[in-house]
MOPAC internal coordinates of N, CA, C and O (Angstrom, degrees):
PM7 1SCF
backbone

  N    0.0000 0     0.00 0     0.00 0    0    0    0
  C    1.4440 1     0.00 0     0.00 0    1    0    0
  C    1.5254 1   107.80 1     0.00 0    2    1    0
  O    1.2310 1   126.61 1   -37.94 1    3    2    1
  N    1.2711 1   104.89 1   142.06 1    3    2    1
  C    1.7075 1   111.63 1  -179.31 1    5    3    2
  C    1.3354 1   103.69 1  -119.89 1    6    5    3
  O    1.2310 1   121.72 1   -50.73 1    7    6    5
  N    1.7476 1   114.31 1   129.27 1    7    6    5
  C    1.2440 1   129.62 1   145.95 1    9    7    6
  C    1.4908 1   139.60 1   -64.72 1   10    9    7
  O    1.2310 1   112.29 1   -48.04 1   11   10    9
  N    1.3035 1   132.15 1   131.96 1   11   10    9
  C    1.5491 1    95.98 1  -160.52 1   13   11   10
  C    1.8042 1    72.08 1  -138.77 1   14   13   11
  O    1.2310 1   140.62 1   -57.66 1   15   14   13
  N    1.1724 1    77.59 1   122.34 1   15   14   13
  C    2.5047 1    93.40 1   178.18 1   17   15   14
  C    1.6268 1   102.23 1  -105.91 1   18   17   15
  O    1.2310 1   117.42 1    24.84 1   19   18   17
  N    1.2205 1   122.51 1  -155.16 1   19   18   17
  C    1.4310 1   141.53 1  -156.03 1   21   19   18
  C    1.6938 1    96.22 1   -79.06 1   22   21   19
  O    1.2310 1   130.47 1   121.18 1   23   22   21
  N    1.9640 1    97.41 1   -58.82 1   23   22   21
  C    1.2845 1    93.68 1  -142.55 1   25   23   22
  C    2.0206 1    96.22 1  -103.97 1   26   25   23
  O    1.2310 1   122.89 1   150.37 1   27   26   25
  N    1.3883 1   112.06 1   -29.63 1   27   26   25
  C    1.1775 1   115.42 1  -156.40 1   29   27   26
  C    1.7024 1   102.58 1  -146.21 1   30   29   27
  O    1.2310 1   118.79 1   -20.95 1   31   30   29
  N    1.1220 1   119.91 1   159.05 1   31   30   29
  C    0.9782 1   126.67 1  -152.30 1   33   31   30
  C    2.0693 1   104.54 1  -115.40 1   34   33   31
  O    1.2310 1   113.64 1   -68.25 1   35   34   33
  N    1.1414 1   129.64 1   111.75 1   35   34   33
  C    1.5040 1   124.90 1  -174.94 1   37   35   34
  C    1.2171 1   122.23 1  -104.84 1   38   37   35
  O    1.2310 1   110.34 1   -37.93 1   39   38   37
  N    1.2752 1   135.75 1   142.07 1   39   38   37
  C    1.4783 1   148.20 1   178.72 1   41   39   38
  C    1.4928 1    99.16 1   -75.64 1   42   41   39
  O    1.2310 1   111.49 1   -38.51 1   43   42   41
  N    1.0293 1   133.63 1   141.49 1   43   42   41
  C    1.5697 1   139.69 1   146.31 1   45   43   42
  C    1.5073 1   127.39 1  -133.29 1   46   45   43
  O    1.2310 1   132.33 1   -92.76 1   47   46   45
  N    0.8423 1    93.78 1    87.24 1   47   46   45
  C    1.7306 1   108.67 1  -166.91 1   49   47   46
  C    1.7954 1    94.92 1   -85.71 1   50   49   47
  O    1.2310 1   115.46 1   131.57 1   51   50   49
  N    1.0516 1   126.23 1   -48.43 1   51   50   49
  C    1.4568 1   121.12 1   164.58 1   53   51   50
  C    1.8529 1   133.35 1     4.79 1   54   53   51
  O    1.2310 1   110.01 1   -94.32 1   55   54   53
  N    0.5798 1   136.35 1    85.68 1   55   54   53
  C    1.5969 1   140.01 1   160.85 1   57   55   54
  C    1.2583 1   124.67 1    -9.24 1   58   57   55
  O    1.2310 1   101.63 1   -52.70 1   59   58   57
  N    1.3672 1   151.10 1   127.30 1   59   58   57
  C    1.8004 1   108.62 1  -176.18 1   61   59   58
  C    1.8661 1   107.56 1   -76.57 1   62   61   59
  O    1.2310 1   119.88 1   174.18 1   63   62   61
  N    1.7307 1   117.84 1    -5.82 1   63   62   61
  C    1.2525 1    96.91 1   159.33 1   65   63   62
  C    1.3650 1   139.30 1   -84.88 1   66   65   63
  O    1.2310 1   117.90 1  -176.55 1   67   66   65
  N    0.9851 1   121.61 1     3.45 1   67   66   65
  C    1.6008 1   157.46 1   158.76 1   69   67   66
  C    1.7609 1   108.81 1   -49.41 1   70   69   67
  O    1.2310 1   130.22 1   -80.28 1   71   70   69
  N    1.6474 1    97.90 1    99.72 1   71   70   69
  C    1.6497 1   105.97 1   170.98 1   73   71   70
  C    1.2906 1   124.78 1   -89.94 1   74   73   71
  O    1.2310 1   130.55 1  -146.46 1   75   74   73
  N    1.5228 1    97.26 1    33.54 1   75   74   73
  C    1.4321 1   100.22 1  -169.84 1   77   75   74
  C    2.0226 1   117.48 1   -72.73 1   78   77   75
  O    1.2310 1   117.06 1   -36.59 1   79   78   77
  N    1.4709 1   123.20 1   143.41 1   79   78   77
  C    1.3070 1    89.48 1  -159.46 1   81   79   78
  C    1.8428 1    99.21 1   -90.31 1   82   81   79
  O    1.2310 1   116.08 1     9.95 1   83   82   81
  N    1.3793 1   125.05 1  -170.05 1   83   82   81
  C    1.5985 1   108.67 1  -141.92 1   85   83   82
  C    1.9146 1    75.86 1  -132.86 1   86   85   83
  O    1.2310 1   123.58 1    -7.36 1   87   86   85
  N    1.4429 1   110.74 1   172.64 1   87   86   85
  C    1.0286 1   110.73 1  -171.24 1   89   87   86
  C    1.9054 1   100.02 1   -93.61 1   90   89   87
  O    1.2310 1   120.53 1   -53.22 1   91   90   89
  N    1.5353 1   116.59 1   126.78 1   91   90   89
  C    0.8571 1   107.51 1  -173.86 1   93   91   90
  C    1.8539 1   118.26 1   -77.25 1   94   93   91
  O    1.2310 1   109.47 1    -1.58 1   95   94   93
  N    0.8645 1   137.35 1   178.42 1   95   94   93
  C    1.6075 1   154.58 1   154.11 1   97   95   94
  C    1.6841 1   122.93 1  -127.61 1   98   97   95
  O    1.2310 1   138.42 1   -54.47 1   99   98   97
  N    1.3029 1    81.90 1   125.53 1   99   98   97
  C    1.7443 1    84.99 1  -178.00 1  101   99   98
  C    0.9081 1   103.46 1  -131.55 1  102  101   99
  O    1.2310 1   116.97 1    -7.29 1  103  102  101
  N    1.5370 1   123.37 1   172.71 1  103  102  101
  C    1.4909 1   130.32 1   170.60 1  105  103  102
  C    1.2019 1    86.09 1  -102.06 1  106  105  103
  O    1.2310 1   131.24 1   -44.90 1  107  106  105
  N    1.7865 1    95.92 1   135.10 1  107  106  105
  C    1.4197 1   119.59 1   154.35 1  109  107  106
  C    1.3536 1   123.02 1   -98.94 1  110  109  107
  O    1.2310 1   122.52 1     1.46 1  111  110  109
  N    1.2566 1   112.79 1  -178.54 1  111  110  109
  C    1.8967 1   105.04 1   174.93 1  113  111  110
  C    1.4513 1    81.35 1   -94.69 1  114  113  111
  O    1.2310 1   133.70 1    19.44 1  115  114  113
  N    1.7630 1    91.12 1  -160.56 1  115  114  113
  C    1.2174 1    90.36 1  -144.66 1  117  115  114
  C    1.9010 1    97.81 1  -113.12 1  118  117  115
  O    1.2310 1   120.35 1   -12.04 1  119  118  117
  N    1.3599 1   116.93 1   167.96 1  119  118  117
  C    1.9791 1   105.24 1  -165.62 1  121  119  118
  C    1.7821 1    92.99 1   -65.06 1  122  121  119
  O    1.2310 1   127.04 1   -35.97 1  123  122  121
  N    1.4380 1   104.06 1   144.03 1  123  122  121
  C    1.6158 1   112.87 1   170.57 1  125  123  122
  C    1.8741 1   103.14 1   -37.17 1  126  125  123
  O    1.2310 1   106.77 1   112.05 1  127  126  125
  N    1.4357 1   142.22 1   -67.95 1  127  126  125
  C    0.8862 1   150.52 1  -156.73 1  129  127  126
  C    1.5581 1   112.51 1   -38.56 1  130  129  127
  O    1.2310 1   133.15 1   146.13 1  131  130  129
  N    1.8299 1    92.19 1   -33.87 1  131  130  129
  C    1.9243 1    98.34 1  -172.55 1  133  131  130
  C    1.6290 1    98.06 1   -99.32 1  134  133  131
  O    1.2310 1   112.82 1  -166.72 1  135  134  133
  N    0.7605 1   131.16 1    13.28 1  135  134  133
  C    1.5844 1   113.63 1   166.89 1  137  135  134
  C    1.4765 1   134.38 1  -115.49 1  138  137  135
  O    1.2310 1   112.49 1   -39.14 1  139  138  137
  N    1.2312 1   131.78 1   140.86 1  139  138  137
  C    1.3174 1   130.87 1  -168.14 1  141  139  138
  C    1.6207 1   115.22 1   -42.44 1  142  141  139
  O    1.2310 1   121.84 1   141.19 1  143  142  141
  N    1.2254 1   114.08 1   -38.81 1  143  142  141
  C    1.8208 1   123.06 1  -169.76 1  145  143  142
  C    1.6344 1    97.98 1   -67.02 1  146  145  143
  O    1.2310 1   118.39 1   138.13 1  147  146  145
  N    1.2043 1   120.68 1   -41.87 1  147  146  145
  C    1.4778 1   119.68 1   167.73 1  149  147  146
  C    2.1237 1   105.80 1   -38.44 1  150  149  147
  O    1.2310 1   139.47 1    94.06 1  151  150  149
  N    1.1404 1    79.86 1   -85.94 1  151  150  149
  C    1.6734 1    91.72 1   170.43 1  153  151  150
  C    1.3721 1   124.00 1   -15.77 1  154  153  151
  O    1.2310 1   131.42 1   121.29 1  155  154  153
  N    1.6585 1    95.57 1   -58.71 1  155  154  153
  C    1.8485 1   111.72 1   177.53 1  157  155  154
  C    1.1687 1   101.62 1   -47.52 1  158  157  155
  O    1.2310 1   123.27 1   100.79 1  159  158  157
  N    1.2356 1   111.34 1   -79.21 1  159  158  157
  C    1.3683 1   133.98 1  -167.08 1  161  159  158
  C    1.5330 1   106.74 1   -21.17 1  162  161  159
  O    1.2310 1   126.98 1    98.28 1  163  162  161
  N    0.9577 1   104.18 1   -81.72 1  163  162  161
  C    1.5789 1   124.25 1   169.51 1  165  163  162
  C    1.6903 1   127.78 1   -42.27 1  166  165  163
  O    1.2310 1   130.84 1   156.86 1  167  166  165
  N    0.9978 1    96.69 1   -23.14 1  167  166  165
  C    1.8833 1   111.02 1   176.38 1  169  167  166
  C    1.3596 1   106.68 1   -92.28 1  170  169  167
  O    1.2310 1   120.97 1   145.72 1  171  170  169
  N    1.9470 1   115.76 1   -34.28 1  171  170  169
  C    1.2883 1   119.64 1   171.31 1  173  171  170
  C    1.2446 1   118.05 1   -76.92 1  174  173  171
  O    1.2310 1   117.79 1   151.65 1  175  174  173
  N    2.0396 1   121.82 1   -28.35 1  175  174  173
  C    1.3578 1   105.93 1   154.96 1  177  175  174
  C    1.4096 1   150.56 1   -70.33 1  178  177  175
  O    1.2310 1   128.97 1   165.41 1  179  178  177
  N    1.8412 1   100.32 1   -14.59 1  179  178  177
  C    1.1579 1   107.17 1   168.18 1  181  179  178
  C    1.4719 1   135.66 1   -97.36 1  182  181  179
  O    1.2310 1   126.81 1  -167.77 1  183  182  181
  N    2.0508 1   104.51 1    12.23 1  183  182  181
  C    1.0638 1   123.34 1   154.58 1  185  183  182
  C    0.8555 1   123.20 1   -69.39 1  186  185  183
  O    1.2310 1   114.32 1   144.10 1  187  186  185
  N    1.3902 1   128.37 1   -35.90 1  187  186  185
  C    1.6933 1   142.99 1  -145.74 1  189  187  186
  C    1.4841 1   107.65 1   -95.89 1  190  189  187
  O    1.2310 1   132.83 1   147.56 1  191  190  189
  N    1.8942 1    92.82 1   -32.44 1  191  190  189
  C    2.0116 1   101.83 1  -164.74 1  193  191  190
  C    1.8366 1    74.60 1   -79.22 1  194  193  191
  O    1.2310 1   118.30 1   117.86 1  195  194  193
  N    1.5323 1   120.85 1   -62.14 1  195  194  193
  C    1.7196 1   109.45 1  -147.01 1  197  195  194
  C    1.5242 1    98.68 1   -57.52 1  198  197  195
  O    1.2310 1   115.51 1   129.54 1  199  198  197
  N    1.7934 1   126.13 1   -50.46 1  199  198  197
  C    1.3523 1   100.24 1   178.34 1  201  199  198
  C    1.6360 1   147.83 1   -50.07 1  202  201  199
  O    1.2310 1   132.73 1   176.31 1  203  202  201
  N    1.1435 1    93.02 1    -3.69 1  203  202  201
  C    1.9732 1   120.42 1  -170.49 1  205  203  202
  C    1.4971 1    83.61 1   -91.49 1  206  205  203
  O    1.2310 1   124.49 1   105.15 1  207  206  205
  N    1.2986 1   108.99 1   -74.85 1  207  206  205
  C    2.0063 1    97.63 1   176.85 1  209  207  206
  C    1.4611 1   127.05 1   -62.29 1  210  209  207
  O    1.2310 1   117.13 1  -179.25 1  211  210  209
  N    1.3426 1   123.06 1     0.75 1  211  210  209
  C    1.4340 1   108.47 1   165.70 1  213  211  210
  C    1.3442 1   114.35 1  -110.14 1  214  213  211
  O    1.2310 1   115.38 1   165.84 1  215  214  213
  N    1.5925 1   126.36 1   -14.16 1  215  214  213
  C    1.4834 1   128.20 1  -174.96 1  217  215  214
  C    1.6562 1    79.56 1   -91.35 1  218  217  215
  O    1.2310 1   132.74 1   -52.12 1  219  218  217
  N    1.5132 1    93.00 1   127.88 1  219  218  217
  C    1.7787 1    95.80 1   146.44 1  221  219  218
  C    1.4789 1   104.78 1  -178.27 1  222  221  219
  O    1.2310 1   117.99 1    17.73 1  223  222  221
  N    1.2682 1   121.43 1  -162.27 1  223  222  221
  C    1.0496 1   118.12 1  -152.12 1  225  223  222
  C    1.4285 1   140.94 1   -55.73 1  226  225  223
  O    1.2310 1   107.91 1   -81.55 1  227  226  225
  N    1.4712 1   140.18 1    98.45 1  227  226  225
  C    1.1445 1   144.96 1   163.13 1  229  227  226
  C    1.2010 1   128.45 1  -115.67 1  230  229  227
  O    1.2310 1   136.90 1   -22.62 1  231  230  229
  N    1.9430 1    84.88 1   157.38 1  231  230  229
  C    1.4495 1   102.76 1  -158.23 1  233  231  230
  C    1.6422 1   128.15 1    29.69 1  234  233  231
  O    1.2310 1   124.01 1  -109.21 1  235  234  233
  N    1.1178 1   109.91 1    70.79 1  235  234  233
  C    1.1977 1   131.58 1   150.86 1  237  235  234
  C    2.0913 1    94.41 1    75.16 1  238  237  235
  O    1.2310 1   133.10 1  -159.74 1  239  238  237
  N    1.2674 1    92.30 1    20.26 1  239  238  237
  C    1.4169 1    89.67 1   177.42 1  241  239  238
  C    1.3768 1   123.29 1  -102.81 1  242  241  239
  O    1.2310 1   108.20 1   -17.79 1  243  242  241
  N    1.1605 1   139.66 1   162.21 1  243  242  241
  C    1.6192 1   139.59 1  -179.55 1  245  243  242
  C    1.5941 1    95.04 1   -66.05 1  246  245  243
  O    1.2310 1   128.81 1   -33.04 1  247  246  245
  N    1.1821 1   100.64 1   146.96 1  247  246  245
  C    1.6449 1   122.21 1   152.74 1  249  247  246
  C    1.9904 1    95.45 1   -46.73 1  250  249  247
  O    1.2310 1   132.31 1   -52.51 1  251  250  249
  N    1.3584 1    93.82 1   127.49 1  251  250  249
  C    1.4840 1   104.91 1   170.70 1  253  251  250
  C    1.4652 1   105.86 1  -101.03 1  254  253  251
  O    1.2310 1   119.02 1   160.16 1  255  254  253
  N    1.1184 1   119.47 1   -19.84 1  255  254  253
  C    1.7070 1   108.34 1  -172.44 1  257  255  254
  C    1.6543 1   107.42 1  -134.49 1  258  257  255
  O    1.2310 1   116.82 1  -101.93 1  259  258  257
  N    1.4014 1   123.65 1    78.07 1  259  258  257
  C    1.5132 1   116.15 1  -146.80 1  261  259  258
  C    1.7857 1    87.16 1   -94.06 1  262  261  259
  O    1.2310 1   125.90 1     9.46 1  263  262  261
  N    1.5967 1   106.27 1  -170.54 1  263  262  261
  C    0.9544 1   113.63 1  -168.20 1  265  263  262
  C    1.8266 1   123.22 1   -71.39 1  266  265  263
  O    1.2310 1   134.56 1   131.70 1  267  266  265
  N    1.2335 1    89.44 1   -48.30 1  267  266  265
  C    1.9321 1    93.59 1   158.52 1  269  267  266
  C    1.4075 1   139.25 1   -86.28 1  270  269  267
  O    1.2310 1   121.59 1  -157.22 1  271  270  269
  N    1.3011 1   114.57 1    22.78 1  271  270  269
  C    1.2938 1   132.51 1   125.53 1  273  271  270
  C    1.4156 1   113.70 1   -57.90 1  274  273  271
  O    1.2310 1   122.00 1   108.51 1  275  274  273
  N    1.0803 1   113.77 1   -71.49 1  275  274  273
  C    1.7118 1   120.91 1  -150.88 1  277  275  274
  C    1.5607 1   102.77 1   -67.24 1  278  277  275
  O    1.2310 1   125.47 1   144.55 1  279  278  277
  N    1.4889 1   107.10 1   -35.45 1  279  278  277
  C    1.9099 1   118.78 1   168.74 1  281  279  278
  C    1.5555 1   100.36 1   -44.08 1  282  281  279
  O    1.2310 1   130.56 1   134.09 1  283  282  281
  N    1.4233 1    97.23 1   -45.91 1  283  282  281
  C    1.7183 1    98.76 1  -157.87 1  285  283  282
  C    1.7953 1    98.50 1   -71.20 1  286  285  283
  O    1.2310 1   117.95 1   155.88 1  287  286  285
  N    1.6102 1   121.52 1   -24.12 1  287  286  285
  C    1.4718 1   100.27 1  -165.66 1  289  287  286
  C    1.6634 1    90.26 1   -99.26 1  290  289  287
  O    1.2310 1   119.10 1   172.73 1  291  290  289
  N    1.2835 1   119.33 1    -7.27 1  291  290  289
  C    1.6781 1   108.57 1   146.03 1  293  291  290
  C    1.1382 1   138.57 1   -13.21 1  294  293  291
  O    1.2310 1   132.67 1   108.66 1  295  294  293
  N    1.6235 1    93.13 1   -71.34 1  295  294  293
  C    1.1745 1   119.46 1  -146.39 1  297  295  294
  C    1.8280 1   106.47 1   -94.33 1  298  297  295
  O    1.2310 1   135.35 1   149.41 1  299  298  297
  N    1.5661 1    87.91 1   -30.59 1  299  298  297
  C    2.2512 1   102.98 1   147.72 1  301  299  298
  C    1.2299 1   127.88 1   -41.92 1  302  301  299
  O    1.2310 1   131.82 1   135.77 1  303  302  301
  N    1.5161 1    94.77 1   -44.23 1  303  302  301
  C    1.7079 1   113.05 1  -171.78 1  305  303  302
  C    1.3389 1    96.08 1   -67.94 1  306  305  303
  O    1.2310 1   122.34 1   124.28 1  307  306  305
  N    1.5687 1   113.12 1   -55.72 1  307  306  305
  C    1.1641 1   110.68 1  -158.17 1  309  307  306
  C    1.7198 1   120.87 1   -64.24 1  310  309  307
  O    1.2310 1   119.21 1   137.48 1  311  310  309
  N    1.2977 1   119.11 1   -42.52 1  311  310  309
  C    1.3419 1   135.05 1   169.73 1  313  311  310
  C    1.7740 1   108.28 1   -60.31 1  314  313  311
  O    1.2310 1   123.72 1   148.53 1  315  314  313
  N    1.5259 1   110.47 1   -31.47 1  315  314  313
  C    1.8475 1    96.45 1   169.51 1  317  315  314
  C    1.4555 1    96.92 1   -55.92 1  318  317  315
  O    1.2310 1   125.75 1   106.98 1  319  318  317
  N    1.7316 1   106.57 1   -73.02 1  319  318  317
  C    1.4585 1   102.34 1  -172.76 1  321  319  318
  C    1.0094 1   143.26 1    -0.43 1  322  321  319
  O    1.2310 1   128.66 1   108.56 1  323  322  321
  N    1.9486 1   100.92 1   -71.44 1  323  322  321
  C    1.3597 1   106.53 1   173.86 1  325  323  322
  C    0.8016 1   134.78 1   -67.41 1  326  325  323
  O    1.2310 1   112.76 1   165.59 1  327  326  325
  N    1.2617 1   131.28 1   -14.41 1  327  326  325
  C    1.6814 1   150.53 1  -167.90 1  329  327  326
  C    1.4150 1    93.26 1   -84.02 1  330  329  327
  O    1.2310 1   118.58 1   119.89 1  331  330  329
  N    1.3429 1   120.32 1   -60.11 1  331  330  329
  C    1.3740 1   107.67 1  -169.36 1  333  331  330
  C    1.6999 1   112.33 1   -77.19 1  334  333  331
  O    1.2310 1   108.67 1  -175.67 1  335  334  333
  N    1.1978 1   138.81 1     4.33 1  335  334  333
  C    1.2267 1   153.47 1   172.77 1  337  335  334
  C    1.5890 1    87.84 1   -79.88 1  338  337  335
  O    1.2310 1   113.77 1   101.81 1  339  338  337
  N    1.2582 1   129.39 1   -78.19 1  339  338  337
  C    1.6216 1   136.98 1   179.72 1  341  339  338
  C    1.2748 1    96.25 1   -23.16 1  342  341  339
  O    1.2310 1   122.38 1   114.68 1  343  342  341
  N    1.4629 1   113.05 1   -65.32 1  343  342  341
  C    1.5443 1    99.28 1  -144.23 1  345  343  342
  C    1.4711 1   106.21 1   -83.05 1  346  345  343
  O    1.2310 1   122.60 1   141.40 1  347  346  345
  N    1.4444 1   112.62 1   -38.60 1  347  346  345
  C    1.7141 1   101.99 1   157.37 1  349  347  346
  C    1.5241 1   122.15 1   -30.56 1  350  349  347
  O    1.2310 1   130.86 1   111.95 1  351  350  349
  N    0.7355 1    96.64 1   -68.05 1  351  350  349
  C    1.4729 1   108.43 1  -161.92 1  353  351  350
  C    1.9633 1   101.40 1   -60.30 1  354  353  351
  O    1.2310 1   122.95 1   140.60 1  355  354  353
  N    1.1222 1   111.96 1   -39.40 1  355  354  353
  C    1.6930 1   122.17 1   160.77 1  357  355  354
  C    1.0769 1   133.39 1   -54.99 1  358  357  355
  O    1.2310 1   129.33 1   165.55 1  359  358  357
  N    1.4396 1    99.63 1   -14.45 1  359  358  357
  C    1.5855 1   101.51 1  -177.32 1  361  359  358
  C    1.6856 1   101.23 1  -126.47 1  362  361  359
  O    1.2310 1   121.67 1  -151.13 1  363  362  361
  N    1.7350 1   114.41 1    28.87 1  363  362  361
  C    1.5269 1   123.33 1   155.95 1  365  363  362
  C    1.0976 1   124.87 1   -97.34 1  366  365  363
  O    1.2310 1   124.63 1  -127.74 1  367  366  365
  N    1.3104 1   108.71 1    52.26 1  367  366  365
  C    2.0119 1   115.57 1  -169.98 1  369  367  366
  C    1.9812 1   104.92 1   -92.31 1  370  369  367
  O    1.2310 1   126.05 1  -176.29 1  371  370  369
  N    1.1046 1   105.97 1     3.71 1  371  370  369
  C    1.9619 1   107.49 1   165.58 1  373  371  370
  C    1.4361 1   106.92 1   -58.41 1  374  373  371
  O    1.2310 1   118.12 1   -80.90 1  375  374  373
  N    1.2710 1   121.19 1    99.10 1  375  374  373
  C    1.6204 1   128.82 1   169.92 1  377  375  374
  C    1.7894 1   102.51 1   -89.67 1  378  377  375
  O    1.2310 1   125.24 1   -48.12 1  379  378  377
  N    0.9274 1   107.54 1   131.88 1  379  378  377
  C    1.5448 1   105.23 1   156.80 1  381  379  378
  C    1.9617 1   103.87 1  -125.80 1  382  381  379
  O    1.2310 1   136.47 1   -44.64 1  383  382  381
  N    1.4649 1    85.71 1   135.36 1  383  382  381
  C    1.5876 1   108.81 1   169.03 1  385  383  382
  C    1.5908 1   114.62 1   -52.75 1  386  385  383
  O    1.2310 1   115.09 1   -34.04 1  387  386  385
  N    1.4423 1   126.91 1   145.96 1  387  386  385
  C    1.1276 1   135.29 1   156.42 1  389  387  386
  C    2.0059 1   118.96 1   -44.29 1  390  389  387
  O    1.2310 1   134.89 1   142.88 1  391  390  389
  N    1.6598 1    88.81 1   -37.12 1  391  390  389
  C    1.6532 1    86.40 1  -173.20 1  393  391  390
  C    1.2966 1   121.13 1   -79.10 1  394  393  391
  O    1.2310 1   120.10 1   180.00 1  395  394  393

């Protein structure tokens, strides 16, 4: 007998006295590549690196935005990111059964 679901198609050869366990399906989120926060992320790092290279020194003043600063709000960016990648992805616990 064939199951036929949303995304993929399952074999069930199984018995109904058969405790065999079944291949589950879940919704996942979705790969980093397809979602907007990817994008952000990335538009906010390449805000952060070009403003560090275009603010700099005038009139006899220090660099206000030097290079390890801007590493450091990198490296901000980078830790939101992941965090919010975690918790997406943590809060995709919807299993659906094969049957």
């Amino acid at each position: 007998m064939s199951l036929s679901t949303q995304s993929s198609t399952v074999e069930d050869t199984s018995t109904v006295l058969d405790d065999a366990p079944r291949r589950r399906l879940s919704t996942e989120t979705k790969v980093s590549f397809k979602t907007t926060e990817l994008f952000s992320y990335l538009g906010a790092v390449v805000g952060v690196l070009l403003a560090s290279q275009l603010i700099g020194t005038e009139d006899g003043h220090d660099d206000y935005f030097r290079a390890d600063r801007a590493w450091f709000f990198v490296v901000l960016l980078t830790i939101g990111y992941l965090l919010s990648r975690g918790i997406a992805k943590s809060g995709s616990r919807d299993f659906y059964d094969a049957r």
